[in-house]
C-alpha positions as CSV (number, residue, x, y, z in Angstrom):
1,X,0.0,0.0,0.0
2,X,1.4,3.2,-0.8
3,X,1.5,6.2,1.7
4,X,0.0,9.0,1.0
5,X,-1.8,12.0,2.2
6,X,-4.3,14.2,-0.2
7,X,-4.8,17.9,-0.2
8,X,-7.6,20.0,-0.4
9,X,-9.1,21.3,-3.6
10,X,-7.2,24.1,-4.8
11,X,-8.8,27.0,-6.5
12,X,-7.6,30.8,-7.9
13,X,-9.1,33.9,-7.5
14,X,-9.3,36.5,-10.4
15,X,-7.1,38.7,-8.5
16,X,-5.0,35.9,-8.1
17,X,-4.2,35.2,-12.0
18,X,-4.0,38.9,-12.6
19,X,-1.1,39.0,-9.7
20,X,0.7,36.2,-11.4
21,X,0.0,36.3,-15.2
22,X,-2.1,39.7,-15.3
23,X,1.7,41.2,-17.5
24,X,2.2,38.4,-19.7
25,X,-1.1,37.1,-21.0
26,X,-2.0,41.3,-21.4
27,X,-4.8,41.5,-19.2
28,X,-6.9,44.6,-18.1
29,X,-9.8,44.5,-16.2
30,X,-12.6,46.3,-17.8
31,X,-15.4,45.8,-15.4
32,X,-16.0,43.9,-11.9
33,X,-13.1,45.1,-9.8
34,X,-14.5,44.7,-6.6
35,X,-15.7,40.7,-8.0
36,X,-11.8,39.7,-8.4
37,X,-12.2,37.3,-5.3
38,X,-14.5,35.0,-7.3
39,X,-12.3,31.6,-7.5
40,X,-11.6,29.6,-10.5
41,X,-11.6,26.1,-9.9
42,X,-11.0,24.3,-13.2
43,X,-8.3,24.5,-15.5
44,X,-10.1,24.4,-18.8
45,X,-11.6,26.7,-20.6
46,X,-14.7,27.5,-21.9
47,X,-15.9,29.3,-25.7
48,X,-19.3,30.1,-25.3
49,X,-20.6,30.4,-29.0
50,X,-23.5,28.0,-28.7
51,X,-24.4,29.7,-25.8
52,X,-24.5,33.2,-27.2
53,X,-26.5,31.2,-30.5
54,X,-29.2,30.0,-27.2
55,X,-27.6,26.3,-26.8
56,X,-27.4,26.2,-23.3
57,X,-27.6,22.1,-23.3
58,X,-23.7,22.2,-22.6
59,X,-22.9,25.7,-21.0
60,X,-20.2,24.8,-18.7
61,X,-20.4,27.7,-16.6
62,X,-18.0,27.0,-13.8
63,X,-14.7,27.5,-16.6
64,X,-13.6,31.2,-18.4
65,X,-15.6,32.5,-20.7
66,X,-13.4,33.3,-23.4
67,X,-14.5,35.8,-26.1
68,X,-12.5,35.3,-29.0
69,X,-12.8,36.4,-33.1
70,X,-15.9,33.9,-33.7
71,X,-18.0,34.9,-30.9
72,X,-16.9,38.7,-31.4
73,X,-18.0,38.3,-35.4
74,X,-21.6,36.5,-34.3
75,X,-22.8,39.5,-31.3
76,X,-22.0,41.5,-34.2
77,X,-24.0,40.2,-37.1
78,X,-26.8,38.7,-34.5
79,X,-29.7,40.5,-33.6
80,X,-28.7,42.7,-30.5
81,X,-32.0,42.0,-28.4
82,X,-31.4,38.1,-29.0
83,X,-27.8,38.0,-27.9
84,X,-28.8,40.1,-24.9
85,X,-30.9,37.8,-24.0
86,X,-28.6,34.8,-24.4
87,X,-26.0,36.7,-22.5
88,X,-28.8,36.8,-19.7
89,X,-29.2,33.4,-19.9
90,X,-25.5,32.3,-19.5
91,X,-25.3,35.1,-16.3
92,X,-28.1,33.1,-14.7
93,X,-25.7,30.4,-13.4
94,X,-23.6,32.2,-10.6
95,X,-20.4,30.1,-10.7
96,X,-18.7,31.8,-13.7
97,X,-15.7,33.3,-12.5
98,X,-15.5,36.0,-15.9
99,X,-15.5,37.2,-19.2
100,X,-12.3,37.5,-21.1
101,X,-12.1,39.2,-24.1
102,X,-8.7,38.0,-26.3
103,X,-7.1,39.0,-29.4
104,X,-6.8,42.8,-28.5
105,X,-10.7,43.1,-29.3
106,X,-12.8,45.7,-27.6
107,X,-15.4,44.3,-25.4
108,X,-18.9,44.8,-27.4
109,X,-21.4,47.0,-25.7
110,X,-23.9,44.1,-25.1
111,X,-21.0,42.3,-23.5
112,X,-20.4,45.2,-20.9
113,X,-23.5,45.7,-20.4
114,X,-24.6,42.1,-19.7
115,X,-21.4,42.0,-17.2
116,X,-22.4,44.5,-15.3
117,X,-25.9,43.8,-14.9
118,X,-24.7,40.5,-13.5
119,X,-21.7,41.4,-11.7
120,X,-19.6,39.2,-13.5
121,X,-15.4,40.5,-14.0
122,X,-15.0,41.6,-17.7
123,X,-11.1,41.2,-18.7
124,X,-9.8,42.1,-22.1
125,X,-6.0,40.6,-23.2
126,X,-4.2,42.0,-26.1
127,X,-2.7,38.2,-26.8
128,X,-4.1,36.4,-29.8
129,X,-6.9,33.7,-28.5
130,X,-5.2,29.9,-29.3
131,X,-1.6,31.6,-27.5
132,X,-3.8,33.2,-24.4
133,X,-5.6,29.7,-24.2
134,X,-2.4,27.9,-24.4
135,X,-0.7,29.9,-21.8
136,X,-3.7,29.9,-19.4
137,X,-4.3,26.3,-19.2
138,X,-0.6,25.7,-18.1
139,X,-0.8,28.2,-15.6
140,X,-4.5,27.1,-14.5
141,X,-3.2,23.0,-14.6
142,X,0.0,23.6,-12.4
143,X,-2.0,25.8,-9.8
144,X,-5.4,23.6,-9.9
145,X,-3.5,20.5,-9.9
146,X,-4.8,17.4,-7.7
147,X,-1.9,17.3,-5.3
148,X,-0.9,14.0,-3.5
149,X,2.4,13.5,-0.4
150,X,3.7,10.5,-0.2
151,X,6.4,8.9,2.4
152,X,9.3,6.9,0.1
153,X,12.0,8.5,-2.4
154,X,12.2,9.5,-5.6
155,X,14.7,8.9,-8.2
156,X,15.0,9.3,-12.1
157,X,16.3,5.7,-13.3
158,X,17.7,5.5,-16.5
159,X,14.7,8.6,-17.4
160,X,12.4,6.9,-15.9
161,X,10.7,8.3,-12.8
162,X,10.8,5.4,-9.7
163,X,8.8,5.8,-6.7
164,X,10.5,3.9,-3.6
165,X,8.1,3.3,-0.5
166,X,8.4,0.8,2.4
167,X,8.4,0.7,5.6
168,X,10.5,3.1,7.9
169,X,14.3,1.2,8.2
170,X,13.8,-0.9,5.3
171,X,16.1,0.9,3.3
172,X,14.4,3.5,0.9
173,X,17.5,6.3,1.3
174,X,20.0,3.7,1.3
175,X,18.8,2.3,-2.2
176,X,18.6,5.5,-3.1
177,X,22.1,6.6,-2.5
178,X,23.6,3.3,-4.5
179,X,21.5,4.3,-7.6
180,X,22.7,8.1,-6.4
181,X,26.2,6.6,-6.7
182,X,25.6,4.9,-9.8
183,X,24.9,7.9,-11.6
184,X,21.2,8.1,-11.4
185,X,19.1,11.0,-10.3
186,X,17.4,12.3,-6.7
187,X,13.9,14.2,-7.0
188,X,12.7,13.9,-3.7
189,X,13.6,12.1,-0.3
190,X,11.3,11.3,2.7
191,X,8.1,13.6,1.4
192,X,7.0,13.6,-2.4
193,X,5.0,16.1,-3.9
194,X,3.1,14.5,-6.5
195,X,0.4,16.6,-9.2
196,X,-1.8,14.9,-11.4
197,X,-1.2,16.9,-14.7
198,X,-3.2,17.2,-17.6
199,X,-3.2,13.8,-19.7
200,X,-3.3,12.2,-16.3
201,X,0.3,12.2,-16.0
202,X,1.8,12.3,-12.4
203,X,4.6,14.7,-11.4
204,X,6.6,14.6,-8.3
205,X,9.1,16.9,-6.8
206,X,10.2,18.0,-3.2
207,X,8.8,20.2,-0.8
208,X,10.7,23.4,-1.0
209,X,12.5,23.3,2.8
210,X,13.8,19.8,2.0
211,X,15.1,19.8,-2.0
212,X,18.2,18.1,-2.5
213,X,18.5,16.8,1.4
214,X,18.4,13.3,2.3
215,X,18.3,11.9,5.7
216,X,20.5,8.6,6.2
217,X,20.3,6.8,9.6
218,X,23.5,6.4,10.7
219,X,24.6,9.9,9.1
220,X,22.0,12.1,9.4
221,X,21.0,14.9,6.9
222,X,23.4,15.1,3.6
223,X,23.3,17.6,0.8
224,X,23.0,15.7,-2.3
225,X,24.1,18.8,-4.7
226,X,26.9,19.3,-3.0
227,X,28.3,15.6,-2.5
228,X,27.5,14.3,-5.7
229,X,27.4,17.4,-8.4
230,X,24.4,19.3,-9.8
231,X,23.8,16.5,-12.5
232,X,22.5,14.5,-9.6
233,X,19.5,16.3,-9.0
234,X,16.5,17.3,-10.4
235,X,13.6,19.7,-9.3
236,X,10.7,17.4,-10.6
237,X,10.0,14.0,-12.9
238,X,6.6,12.3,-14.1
239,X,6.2,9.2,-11.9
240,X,6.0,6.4,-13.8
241,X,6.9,3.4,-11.6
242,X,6.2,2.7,-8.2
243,X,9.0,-0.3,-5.9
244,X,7.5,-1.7,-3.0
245,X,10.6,-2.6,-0.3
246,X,9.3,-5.2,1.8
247,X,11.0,-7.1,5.0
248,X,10.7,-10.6,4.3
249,X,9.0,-12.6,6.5
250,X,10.3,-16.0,7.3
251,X,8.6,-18.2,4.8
252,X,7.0,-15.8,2.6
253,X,9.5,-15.6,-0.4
254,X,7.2,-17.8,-1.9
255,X,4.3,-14.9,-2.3
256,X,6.6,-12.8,-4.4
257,X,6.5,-13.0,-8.1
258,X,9.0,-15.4,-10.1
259,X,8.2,-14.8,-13.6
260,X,6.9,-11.6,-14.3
261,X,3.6,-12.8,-16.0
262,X,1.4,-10.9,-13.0
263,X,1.5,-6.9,-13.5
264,X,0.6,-5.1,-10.1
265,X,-0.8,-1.7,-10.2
266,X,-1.7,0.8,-7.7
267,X,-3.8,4.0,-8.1
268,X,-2.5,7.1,-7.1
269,X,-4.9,10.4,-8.0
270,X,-7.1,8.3,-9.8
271,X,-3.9,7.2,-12.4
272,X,-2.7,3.3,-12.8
273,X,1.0,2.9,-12.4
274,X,3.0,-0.3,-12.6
275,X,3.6,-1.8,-9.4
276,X,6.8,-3.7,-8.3
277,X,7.1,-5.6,-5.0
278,X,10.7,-6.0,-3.9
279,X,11.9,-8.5,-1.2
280,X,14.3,-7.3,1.0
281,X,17.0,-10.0,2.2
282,X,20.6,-9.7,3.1
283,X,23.3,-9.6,-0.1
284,X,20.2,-8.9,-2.2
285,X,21.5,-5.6,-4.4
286,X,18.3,-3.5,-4.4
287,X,19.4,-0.8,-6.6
288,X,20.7,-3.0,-9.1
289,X,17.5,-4.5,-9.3
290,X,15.8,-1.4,-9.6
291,X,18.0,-0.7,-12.3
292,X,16.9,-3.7,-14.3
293,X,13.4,-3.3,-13.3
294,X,13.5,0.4,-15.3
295,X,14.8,-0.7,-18.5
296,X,12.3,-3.4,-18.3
297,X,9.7,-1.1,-17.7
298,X,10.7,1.0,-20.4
299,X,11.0,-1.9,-22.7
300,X,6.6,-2.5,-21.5
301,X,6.4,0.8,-22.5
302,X,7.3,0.3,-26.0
303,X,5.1,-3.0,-26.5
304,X,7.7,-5.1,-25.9
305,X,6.6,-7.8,-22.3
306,X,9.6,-9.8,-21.9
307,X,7.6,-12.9,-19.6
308,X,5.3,-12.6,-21.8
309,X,7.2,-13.3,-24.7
310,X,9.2,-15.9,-22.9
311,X,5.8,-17.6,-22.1
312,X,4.5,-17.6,-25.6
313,X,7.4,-19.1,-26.9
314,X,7.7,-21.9,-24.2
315,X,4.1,-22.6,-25.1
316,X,5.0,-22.9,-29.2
317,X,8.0,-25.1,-28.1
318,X,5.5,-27.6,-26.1
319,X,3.2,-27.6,-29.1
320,X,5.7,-28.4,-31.8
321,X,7.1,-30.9,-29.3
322,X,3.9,-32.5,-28.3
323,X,2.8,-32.9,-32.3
324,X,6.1,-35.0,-33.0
C-alpha cells in the first residue's frame, strides 16, 4: 500500500491570476473590480458560441468564458435583443468566475453591459486567442493541480521516474544513494510532492524546505548537490513506476512474483502505475534491481513484455514438441 496523504481542492481567484500572469497574458480589467475574489476552480476553458447562439444544453459555466474572433464576429452580425438575452441566460448560473475578451478586441457593448448587470469580472487581453488559451491552461493546470504527499523517495532511473516506499528502516535512502552513486538521479527524499497533470500524468518533486536533502540513519542529513554534483538532482520528474521494499517474513518468499507474468498496479490520483514488489534479504543488491526493473519497464512501455514473450514461446516449443 502506498502512503499518501491528499490535499484539499485548490482554487484561484481573479485577482490571483492577474497578480501572477495579469503582464504576460496582457490582461486589463474592464469591469467587476471589486468581484476579483471569485475563485476559478478548473483549468479548462470554456468558448461560449452556442451559448451566445441560445444552446445552453452544454454551457459549462463553472470554466472562463473566453471571447474570442468567432463569438466577437456572431454578437456582431446577430440580432442585439437576441444576444442580450442569451448573454442573460448564460449570467443566470452564478459560478462563472469571468469574461475574457482575447485578441486585442474591444469588449462589445452588449458584453459590458450584460457583465455588469450580472456582476460578473469583464477582462480584455491584447494576446491572440489559441496563444492566451495555451498559456492559461498551463498556468490554471500547475495551480489547480490534484496534489498528493507520499512517504518513500524518488529517483529518475535510466529517465524513468521510480517511486520507492516501504516501511520506515527498510532501506528507501539507502537504495537510493547506491543508484545516487551509480549515476542516477534524486527528486525527492522522505516527502513527495506528487500533481496529477493534464493527460493524467503524475509529477513529483520535493517540498521546497527539504530539496536536494536526504536523511541517512547512521549519518544524518546530507546535501546531495553538493556531495554528488548538480547533474545529480532534479527539481521534478513524471512518476511512472512505483517499488514496494518489503521485509521478508520468514517463509514468505514464496508470495513474491517469479516470472513476471502478474502486472501489479496501484492507483494514485485516480492514475494506474506499474507496481513492483521487492523482497528485502541480506546480499540482495536492491538498486541494481531497480535498475533492471527500469529498463524493463521502459521496454513494456514500448510494446515489448519480456515474460510474456518468454511464455508464448515456451508454449510454441510444447506444441511443436507434443505434435512429433
Amino acid at each position: 500500500m502506498t502512503e499518501t496523504t491528499h490535499s484539499a481542492p485548490k482554487t484561484v481567484t481573479i485577482a490571483e491570476l492577474l497578480k501572477y500572469r495579469g503582464k504576460i497574458l496582457g490582461l486589463k480589467v474592464i469591469s467587476g473590480a471589486k468581484k476579483l475574489s471569485r475563485k476559478i476552480v478548473v483549468s479548462e476553458i470554456n468558448r461560449p458560441g452556442l451559448a451566445i447562439a441560445g444552446h445552453m444544453e452544454q454551457f459549462r459555466s463553472e470554466r472562463i468564458q473566453i471571447i474570442g474572433q468567432g463569438e466577437h464576429a456572431y454578437c456582431l452580425k446577430e440580432d442585439k435583443r437576441l444576444v442580450s438575452a442569451n448573454f442573460r441566460k448564460m449570467f443566470a448560473f452564478s459560478d462563472i468566475p469571468c469574461v475574457i475578451v482575447t485578441g486585442g478586441l474591444r469588449p462589445l457593448p452588449v458584453i459590458k453591459s450584460a457583465c455588469a448587470r450580472a456582476g460578473v469580472p469583464l477582462l480584455t487581453s491584447s494576446t491572440d486567442t489559441s496563444s492566451f488559451i495555451r498559456e492559461l491552461t498551463i498556468f490554471l493546470d500547475d495551480k489547480l493541480a490534484a496534489v498528493a504527499y507520499a512517504h518513500g523517495v524518488l529517483v529518475n532511473v535510466y529517465g524513468l521516474g521510480v517511486l520507492i516506499q516501504g516501511a520506515s528502516g527498510v532501506g528507501k535512502s539507502e537504495c537510493a544513494l547506491e543508484l545516487l552513486k551509480r549515476g542516477h538521479i534524486l527528486i525527492a527524499d522522505d516527502v513527495i510532492e506528487i500533481k496529477r497533470r493534464i493527460g493524467y500524468m503524475l509529477v513529483g518533486n520535493s517540498p521546497k524546505n527539504i530539496k536536494h536533502y536526504m536523511e541517512v540513519r547512521g549519518l544524518g542529513i546530507i546535501d546531495v548537490e553538493l556531495l554528488f554534483g548538480v547533474g545529480s538532482i532534479m527539481d521534478q520528474s513524471i512518476i511512472e513506476m512505483h517499488v514496494q521494499l518489503e521485509t521478508v517474513v520468514p517463509g514468505s518468499l514464496a508470495d513474491y512474483d517469479r516470472t513476471g507474468l502478474k502486472s501489479r498496479e496501484i492507483i494514485l490520483l485516480d492514475v494506474s502505475m506499474p507496481s513492483l514488489r521487492l523482497p528485502v534479504t541480506p546480499g540482495r543488491n536492491l538498486a541494481v534491481l531497480i535498475e533492471v526493473a527500469a529498463l524493463n519497464q521502459r521496454l513494456k512501455n514500448q510494446g515489448y513484455f519480456t515474460a510474456k514473450k518468454f511464455n508464448e514461446n515456451l508454449i510454441k516449443e510444447m506444441g511443436k514438441n507434443s505434435r512429433n
